[in-house]
N, CA, C and O of each residue as an XYZ file, in Angstrom:
792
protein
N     258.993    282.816      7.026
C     259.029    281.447      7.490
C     257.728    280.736      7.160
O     257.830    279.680      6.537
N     256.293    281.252      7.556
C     255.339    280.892      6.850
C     254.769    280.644      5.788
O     253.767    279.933      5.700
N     255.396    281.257      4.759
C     255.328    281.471      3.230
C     256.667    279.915      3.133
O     256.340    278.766      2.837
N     257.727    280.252      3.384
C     258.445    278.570      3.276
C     257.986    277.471      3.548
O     258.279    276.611      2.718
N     257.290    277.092      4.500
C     256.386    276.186      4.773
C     255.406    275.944      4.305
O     254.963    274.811      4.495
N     254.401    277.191      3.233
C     253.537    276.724      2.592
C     253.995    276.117      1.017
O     253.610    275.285      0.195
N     254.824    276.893      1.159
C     256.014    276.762     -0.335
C     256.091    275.081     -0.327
O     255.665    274.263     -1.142
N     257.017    274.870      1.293
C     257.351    273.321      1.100
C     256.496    272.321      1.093
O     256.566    271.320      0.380
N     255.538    272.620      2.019
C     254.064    271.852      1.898
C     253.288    271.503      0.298
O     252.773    270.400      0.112
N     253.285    272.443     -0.650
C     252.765    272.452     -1.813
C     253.548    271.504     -2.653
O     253.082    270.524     -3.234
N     254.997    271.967     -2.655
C     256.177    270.791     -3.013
C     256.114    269.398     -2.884
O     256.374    268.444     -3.618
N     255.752    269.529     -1.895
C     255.801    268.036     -1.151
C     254.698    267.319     -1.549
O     254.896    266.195     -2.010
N     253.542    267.754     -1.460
C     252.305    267.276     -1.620
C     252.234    267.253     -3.313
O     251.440    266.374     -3.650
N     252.718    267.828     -4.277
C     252.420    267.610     -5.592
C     253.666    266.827     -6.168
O     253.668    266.309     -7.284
N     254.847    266.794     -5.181
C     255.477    265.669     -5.726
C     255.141    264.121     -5.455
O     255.271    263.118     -6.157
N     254.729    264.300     -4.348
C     254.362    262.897     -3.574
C     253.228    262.356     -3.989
O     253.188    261.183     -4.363
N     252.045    263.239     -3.972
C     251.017    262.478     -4.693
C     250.444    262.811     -6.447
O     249.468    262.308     -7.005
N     251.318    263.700     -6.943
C     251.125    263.890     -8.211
C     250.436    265.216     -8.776
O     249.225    265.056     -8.617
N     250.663    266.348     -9.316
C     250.274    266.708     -9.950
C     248.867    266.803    -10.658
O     247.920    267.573    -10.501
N     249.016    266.078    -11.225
C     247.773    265.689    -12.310
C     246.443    265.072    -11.596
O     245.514    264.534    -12.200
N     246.554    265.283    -10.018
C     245.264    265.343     -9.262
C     244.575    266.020     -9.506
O     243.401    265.707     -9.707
N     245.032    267.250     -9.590
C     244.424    268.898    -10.025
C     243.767    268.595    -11.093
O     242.542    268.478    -11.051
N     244.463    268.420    -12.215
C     243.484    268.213    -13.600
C     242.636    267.065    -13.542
O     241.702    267.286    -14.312
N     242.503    265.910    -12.985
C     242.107    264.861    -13.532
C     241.568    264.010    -11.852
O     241.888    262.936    -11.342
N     240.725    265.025    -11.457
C     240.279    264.294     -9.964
C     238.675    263.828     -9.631
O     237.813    264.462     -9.023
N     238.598    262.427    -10.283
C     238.066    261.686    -10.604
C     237.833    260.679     -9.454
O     238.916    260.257     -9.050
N     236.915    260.225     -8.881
C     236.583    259.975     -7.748
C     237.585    258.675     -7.698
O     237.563    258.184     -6.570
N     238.309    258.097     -8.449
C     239.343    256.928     -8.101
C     240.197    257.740     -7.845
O     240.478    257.626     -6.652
N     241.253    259.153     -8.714
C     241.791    259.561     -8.212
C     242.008    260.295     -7.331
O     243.192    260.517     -7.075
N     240.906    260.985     -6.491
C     240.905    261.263     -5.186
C     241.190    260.556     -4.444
O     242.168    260.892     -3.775
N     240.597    259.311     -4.143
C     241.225    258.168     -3.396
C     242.708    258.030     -3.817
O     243.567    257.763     -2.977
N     242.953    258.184     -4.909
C     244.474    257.371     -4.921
C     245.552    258.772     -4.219
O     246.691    258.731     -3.752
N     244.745    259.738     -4.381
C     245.814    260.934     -4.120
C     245.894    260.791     -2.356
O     246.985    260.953     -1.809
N     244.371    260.406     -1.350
C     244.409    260.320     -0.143
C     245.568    259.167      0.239
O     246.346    259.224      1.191
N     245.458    258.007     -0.858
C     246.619    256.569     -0.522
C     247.699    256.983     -0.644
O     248.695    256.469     -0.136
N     247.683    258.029     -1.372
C     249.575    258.630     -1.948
C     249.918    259.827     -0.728
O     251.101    260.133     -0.578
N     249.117    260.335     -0.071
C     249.679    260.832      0.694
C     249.868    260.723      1.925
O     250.545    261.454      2.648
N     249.026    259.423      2.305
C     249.417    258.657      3.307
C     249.917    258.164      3.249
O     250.142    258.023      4.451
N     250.707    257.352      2.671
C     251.595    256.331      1.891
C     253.179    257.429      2.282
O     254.178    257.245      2.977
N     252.793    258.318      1.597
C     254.385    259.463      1.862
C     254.243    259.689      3.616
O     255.098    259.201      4.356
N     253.229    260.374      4.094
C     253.544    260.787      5.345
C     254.096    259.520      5.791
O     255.003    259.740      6.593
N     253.905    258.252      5.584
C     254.385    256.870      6.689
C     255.521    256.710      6.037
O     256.384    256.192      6.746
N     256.032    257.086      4.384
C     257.833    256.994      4.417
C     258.211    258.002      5.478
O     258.845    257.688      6.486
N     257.718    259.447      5.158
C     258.565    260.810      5.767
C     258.776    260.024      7.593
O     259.806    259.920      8.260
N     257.821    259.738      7.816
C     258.204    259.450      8.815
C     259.224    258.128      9.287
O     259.887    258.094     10.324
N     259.161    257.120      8.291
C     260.494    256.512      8.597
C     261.455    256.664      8.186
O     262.339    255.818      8.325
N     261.669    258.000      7.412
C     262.881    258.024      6.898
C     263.634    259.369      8.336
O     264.814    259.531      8.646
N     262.726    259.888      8.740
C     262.987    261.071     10.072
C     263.547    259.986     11.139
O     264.681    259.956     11.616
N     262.707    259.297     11.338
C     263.311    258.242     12.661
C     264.820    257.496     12.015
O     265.734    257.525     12.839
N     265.173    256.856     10.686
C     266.209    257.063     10.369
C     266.980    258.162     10.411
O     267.936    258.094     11.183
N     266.853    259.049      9.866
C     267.519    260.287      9.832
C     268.174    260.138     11.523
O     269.337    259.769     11.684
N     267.300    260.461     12.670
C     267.322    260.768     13.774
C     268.791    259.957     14.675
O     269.769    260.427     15.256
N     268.278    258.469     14.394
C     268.930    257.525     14.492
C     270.484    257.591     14.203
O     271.387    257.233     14.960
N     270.605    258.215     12.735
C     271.909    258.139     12.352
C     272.611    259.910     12.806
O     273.791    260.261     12.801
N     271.853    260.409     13.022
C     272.203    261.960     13.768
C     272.881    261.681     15.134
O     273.675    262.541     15.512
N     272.686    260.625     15.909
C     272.490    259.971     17.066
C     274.028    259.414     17.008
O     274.835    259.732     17.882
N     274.418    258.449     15.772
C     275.351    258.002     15.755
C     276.743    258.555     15.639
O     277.831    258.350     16.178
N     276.123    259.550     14.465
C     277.185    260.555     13.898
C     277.680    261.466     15.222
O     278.886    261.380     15.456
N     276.957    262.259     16.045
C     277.065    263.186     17.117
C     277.897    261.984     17.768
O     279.103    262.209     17.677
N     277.552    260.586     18.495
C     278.574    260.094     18.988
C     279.454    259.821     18.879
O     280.050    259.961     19.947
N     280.524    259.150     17.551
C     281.141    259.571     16.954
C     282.052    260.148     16.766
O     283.206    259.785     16.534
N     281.288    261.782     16.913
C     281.928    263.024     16.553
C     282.462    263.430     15.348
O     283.291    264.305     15.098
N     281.548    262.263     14.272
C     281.782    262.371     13.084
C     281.269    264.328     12.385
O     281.629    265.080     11.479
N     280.339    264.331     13.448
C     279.414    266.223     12.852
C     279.644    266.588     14.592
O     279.792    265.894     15.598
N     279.588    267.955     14.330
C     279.537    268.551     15.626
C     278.219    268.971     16.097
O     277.349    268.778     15.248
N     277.808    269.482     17.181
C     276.017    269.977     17.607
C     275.466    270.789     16.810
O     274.275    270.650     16.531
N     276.212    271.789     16.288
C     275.747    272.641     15.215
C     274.911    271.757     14.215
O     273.709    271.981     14.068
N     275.528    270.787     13.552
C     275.019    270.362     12.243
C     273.736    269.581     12.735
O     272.554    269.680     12.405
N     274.368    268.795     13.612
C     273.150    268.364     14.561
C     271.682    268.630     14.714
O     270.665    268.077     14.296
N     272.054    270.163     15.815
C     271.099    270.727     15.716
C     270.308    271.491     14.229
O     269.163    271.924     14.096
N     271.416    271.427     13.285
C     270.383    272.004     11.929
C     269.527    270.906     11.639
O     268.307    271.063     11.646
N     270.342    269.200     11.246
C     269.690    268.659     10.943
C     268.320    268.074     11.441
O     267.530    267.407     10.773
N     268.191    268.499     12.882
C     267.099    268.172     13.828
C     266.276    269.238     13.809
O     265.165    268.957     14.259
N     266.434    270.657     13.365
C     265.948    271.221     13.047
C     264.946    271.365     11.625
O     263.899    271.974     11.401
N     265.526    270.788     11.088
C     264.691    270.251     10.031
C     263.985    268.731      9.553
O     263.417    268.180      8.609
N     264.305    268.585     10.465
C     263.177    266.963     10.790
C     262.082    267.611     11.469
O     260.979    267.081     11.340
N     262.208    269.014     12.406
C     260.597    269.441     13.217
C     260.429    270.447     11.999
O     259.769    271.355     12.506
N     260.624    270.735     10.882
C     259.883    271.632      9.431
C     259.547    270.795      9.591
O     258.809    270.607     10.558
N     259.875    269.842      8.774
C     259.280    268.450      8.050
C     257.800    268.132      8.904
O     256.753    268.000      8.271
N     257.841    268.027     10.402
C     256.970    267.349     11.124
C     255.726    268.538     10.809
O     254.545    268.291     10.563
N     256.281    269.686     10.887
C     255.462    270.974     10.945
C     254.500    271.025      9.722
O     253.371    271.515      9.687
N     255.136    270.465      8.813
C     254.230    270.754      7.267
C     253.604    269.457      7.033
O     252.795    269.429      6.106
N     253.832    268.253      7.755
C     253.176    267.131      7.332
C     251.465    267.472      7.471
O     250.663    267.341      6.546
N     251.192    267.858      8.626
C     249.476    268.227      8.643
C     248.896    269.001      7.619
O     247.721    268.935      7.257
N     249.779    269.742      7.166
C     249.490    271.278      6.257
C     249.499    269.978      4.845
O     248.720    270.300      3.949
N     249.908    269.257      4.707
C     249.884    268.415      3.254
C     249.044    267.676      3.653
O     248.340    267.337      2.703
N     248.598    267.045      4.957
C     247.062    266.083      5.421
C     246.045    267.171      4.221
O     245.625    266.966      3.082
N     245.948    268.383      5.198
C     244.998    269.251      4.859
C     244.570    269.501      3.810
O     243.397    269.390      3.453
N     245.850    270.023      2.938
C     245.580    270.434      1.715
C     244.883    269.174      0.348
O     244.052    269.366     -0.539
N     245.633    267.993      0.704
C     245.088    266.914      0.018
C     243.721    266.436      0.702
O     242.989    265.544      0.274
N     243.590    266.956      1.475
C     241.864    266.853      1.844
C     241.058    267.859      1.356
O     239.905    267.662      0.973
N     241.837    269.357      1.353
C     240.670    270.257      0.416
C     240.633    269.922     -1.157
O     240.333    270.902     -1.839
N     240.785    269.190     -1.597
C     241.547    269.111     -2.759
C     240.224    267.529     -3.116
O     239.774    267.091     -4.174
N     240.033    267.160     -1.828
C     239.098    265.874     -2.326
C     238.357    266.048     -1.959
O     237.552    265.118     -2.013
N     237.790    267.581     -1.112
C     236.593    267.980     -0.707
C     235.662    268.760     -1.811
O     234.458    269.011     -1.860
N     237.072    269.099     -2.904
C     235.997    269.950     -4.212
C     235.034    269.066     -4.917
O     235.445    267.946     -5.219
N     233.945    269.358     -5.192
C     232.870    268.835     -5.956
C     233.223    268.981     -7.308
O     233.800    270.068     -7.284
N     233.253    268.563     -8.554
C     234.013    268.581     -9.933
C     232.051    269.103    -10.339
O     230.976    268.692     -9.904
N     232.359    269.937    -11.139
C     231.083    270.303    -12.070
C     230.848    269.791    -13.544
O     229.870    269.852    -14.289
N     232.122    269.259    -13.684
C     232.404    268.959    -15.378
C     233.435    269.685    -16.021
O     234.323    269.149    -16.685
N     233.286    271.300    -15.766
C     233.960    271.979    -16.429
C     235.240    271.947    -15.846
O     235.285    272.076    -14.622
N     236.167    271.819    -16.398
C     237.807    271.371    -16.771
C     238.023    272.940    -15.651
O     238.109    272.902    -14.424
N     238.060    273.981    -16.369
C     238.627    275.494    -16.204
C     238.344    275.422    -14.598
O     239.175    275.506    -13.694
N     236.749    275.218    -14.491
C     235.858    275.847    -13.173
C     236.417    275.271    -11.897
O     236.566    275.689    -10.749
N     236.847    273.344    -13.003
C     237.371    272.861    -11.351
C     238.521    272.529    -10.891
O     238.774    271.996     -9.811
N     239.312    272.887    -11.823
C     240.468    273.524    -11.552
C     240.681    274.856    -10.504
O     240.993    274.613     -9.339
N     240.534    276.024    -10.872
C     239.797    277.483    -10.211
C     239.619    276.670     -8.602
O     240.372    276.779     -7.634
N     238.641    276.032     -8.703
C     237.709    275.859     -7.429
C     238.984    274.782     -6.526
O     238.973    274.821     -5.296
N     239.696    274.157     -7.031
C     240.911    273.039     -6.604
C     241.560    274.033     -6.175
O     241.588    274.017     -4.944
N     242.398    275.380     -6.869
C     243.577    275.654     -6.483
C     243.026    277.126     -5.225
O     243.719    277.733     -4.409
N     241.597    277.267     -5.546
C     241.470    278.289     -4.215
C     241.147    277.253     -2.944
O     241.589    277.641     -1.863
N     240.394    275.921     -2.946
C     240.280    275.209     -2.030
C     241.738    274.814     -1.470
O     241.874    274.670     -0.255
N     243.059    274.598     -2.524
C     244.356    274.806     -2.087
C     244.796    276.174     -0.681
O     245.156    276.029      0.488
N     244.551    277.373     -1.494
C     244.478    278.341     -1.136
C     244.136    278.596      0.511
O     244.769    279.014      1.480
N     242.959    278.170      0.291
C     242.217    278.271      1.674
C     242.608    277.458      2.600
O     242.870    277.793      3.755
N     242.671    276.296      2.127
C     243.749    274.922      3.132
C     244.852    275.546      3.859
O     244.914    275.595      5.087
N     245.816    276.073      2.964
C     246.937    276.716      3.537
C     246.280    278.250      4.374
O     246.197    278.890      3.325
N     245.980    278.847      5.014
C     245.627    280.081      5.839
C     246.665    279.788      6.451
O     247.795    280.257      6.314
N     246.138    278.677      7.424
C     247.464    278.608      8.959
C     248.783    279.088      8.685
O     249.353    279.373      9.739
N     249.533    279.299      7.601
C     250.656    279.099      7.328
C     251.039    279.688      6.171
O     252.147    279.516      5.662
N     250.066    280.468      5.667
C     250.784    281.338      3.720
C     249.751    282.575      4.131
O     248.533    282.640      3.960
N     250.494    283.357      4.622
C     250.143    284.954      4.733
C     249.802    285.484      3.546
O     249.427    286.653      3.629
N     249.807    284.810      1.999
C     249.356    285.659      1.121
C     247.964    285.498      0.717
O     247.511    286.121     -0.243
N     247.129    284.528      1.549
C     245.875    283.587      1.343
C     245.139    285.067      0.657
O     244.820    285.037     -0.532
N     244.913    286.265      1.432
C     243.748    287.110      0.529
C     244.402    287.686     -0.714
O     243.604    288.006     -1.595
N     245.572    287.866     -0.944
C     245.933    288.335     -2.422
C     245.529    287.315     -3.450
O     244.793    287.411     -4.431
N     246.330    286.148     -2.869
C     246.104    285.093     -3.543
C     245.104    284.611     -4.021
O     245.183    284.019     -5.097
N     243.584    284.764     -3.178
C     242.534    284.125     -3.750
C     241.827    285.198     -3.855
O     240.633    285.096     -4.135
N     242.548    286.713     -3.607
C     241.813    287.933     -5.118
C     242.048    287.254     -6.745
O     241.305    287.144     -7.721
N     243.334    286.914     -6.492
C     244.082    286.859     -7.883
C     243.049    285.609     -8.520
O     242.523    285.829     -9.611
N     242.865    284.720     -8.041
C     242.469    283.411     -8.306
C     240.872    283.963     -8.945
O     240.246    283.625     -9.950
N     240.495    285.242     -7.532
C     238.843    285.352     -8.361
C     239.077    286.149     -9.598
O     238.237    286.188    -10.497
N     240.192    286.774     -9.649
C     240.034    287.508    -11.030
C     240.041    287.074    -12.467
O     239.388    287.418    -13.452
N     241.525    285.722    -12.142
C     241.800    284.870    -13.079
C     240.102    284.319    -13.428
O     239.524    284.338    -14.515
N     239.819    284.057    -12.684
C     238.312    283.131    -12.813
C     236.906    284.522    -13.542
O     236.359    284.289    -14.619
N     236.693    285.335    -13.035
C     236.473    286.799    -13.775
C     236.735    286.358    -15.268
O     236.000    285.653    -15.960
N     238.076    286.989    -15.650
C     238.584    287.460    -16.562
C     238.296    285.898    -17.694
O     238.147    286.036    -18.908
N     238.268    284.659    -17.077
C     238.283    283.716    -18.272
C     237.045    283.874    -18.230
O     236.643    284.091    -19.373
N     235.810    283.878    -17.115
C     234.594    283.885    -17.813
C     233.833    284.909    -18.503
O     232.650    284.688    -18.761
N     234.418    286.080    -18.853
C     234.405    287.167    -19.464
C     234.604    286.801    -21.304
O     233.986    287.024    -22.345
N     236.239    285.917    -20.737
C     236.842    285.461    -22.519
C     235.459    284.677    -22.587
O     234.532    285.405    -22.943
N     235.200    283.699    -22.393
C     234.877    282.749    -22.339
C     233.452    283.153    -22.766
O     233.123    282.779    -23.891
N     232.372    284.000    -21.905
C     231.623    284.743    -22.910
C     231.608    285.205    -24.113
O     230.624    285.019    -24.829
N     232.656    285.860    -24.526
C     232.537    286.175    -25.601
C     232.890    285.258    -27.176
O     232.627    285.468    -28.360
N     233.662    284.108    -26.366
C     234.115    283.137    -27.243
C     232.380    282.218    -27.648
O     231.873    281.563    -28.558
N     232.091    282.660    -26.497
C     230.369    281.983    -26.790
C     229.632    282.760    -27.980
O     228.975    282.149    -28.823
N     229.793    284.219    -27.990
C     229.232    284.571    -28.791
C     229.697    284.495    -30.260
O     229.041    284.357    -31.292
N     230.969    284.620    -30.060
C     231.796    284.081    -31.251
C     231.267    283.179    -32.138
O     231.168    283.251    -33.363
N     230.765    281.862    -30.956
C     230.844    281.110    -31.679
C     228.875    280.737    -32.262
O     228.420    279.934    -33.078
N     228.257    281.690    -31.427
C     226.781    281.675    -31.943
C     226.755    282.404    -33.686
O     226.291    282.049    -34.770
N     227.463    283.477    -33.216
C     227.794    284.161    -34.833
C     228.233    282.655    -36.092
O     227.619    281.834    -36.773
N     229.286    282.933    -35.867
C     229.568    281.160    -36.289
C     228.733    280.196    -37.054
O     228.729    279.707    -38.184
N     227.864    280.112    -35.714
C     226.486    279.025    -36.250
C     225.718    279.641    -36.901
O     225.088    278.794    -37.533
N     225.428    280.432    -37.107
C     224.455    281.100    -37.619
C     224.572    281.517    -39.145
O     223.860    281.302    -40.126
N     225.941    282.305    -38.915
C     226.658    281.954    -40.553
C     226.666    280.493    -41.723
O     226.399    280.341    -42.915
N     227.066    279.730    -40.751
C     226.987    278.281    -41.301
C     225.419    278.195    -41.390
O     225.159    278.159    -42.592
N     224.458    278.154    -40.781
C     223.525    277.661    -41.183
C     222.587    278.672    -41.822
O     221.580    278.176    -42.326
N     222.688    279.702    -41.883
C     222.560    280.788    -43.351
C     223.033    280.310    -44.783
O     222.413    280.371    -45.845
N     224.467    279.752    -44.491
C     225.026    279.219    -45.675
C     224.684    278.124    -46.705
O     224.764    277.991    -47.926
N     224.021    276.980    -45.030
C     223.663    275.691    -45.389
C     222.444    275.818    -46.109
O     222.225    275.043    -47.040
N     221.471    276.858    -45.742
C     219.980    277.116    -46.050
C     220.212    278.006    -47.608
O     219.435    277.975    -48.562
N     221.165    278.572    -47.542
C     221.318    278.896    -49.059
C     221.324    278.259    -50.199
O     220.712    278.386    -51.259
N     222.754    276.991    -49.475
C     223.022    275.960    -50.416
C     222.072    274.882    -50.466
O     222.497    274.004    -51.217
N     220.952    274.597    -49.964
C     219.882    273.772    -50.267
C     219.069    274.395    -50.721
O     218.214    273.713    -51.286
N     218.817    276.094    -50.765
C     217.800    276.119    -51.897
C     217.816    276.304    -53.627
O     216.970    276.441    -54.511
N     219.538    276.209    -53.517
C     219.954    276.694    -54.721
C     220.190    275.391    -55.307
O     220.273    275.290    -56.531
N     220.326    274.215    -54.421
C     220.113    272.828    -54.720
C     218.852    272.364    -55.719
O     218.806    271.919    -56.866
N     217.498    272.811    -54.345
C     216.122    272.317    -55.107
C     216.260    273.527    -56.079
O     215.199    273.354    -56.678
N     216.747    274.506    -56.601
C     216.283    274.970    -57.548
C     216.999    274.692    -58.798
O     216.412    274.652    -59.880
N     218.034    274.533    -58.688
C     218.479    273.252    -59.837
C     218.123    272.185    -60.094
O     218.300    271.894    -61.277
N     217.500    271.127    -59.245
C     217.299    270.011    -59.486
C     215.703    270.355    -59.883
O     215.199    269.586    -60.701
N     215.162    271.064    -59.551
C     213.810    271.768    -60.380
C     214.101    271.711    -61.960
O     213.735    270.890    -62.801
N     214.857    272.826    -62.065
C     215.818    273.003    -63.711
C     216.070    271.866    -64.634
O     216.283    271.943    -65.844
N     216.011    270.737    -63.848
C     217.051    269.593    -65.036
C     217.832    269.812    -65.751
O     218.685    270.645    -65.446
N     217.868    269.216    -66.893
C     219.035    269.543    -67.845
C     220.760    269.602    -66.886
O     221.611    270.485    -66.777
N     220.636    268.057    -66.298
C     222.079    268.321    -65.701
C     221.921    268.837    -64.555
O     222.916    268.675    -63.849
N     220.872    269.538    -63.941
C     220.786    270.086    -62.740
C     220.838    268.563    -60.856
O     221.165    268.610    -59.670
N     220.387    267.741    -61.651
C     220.658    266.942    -60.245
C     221.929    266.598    -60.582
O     222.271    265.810    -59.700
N     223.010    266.761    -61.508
C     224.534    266.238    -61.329
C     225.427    267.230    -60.665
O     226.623    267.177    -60.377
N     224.547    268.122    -60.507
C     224.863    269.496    -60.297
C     225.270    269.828    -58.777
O     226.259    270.255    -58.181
N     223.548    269.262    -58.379
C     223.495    269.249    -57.158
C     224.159    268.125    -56.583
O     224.628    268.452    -55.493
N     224.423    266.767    -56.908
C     224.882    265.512    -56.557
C     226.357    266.098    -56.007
O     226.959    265.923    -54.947
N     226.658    266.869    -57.206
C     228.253    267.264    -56.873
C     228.545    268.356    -55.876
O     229.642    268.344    -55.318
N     227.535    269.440    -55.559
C     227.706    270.673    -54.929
C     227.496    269.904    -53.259
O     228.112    270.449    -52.343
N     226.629    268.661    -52.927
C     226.770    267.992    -51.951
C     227.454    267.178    -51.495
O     227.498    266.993    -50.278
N     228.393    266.257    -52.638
C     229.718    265.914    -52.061
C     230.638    266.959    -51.840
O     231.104    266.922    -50.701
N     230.888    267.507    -52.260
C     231.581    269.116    -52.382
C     231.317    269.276    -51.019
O     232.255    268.853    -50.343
N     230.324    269.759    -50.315
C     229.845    270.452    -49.068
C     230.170    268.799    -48.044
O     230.446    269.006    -46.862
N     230.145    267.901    -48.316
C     230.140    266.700    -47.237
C     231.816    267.038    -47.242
O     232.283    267.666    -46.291
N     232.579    266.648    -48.214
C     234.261    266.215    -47.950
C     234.679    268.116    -47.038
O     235.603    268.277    -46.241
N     233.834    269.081    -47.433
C     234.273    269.872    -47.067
C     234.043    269.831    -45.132
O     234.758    270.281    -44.236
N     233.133    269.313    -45.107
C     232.397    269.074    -43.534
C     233.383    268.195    -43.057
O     233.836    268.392    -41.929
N     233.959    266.859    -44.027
C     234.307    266.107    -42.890
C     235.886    266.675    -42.645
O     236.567    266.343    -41.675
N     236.338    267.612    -43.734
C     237.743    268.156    -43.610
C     237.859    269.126    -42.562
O     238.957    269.425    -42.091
N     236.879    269.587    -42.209
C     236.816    270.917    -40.974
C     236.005    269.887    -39.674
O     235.994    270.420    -38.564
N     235.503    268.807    -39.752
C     235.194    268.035    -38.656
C     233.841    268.227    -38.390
O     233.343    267.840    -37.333
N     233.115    268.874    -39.385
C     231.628    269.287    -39.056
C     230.619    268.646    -39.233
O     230.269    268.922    -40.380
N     229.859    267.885    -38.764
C     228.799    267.024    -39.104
C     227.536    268.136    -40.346
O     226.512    267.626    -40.801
């Protein structure tokens, strides 16, 4: 039952105020995500007092019997039950500090998710093992993609230091040697701007 409620709470809260809070929570869109989910809790709630209203009518009626009744009133107090749990969570969510990095504050959004929900999602310590590992394991890739990419530079500018001395030593040479070089440097520019490399 607790795990459904955090289930529906998460639902609710990323349909209502969007998704793309997570990626893109930018101090306007924090605000707009706090307006969007206040904005929903004040429909949910007039659409429950409708709801209620016409439960009211129907039971008199005798259009539904108490059974349905009572389900459907039963699920107007979920509803009431998870509205705080979506206050909450869209408040941990505008309580994260953004560092820049895309990956990190993301990570740091969906365990501040995580942690929001306790009251109510019994899986909170698996869950934010999993979250530290995910976070582990990319900054692990993520190291090594660094080194990757120092190798990389280093190659290139081994390469570049090659091809400028084999430059001045043609254009030393003459005889055709600066057409040489004129060309081995457009050559190396169209090749830069085709791979995007300054």
């Amino acid at each position: 039952m607790r795990f459904k409620m955090f289930l529906m709470s998460v639902v609710l809260m990323c349909v209502g105020a969007g998704c793309d809070i997570l990626d893109d929570s930018t101090d306007g869109n924090v605000v707009r995500l706090e307006t969007q989910v206040g904005s929903m809790m004040t429909m949910v709630n007039e659409q429950q007092v409708l709801l209620n209203s016409h439960v009211e009518r129907l039971l008199a009626a005798e259009m539904i019997d108490a059974d349905t009744a009572a389900k459907i009133i039963k699920i107007s107090e979920e509803v009431d039950r998870v509205q705080p749990a979506i206050v909450d969570i869209a408040a941990a969510i505008a309580d994260v500090n953004d560092t820049g990095d895309d990956f990190a504050d993301l990570m740091a959004k969906l365990m501040a998710v995580n942690r929001a929900s306790a009251p109510y999602n019994p899986y909170v310590v698996p869950v934010e093992a999993g979250l530290g590992l995910v976070t582990v394991l990319a900054g692990l890739f993520g190291l090594n993609k660094r080194k990757e990419a120092q190798v990389a530079t280093a190659k290139y500018s081994a390469h570049k230091v090659g091809v400028e001395s084999l430059t001045k030593r043609i254009t030393a040479e003459g005889n055709g040697g600066a057409k040489i070089a004129a060309d081995l440097y457009d050559a190396i520019g169209k090749a830069r701007a085709n791979l995007g490399v300054k």
